[in-house]
N, C-alpha and C positions, 0 to 999 in steps of 0.2 A: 504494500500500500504506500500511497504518495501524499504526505500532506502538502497543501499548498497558501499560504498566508498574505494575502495581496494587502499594499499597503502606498501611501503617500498621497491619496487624492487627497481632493479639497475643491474650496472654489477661488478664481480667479479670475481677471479679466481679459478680455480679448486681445490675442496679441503676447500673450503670458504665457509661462513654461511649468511642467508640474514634472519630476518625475516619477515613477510607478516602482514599485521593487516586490517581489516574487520571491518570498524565501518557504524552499522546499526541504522537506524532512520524510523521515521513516526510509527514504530510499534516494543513493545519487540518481539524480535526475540528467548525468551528461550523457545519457544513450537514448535520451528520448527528445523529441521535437516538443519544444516551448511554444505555447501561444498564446497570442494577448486577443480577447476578447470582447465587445461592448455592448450592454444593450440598453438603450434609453425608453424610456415611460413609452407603453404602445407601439413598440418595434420591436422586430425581430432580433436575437441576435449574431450580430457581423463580426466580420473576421478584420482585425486592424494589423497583426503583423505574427510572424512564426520565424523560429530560431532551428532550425534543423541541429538531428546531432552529430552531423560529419562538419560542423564548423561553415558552410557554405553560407554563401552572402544571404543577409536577412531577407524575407519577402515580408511584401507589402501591400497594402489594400491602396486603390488607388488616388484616394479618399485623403489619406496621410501622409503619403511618398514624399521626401523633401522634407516634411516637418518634423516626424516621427522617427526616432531610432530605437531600434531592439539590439538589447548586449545578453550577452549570460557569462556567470561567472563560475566558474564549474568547482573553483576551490571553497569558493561560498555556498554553490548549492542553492545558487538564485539567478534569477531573471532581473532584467528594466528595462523599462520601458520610458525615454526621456521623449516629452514631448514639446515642440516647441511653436511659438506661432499658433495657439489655441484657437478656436474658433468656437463663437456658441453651437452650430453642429454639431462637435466634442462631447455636448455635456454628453454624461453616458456613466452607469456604473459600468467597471473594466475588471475582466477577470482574467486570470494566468489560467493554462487550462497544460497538462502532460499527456504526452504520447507518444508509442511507439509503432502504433498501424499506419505512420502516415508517411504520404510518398509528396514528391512535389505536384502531384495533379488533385494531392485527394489534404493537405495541409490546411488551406482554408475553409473545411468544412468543420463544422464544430461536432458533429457526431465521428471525429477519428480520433477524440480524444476521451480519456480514459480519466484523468484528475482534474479537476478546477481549486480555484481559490473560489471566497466567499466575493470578492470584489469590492470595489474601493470607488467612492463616487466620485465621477469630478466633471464639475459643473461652471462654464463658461458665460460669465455675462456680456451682454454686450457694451 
């Protein structure tokens, strides 16, 4: 089992930076693909970015791309997500989610993962 503990939201303003951070336990997490998740009041939830675990360049929703960076730190046994350039679209609770069924065609779907965090709100005014 994977616990996973999302943490750092808040609210800020538009134009502002928050970072996210994903710390995992019960089991290392560096064989499995990390992904950052969101979903706002009345929406579905989207896929914002995934960390594979062969170290390969981060993917990204296209939504984010340019503002959004995803890191992992394998000696921490955590995830982040720094996000910059918010925008009120953003607001969104964001969760960390682990897995290891997922390939780069099937990454962005949120049913290839196996753990989540409880998620962390953060909410962008204008």
């Amino acid at each position: 089992q994977v616990q996973l503990v999302d943490s750092g939201g808040g609210s800020v303003q538009a134009g502002g930076s928050l970072r996210l951070s994903c710390a995992a336990s019960g089991r290392t997490v560096s064989s499995y693909t990390m992904g950052w998740f969101r979903q706002a009041p009345g929406k579905e939830r989207e896929f914002v970015a995934a960390l594979t675990w062969s170290g390969e360049m981060p993917y990204y929703a296209d939504s984010v791309k340019g503002r959004f960076t995803a890191s992992r730190d394998n000696a921490k046994n955590a995830v982040y997500l720094q996000m910059n350039s918010l925008k009120p679209e953003d607001t969104a609770a964001y969760h960390c989610a682990a897995g290891r069924r997922t390939s780069p065609s099937s990454l962005r779907l949120s049913a290839m993962y196996d753990y989540w965090g409880q998620g962390t709100q953060v909410t962008v005014s204008s």
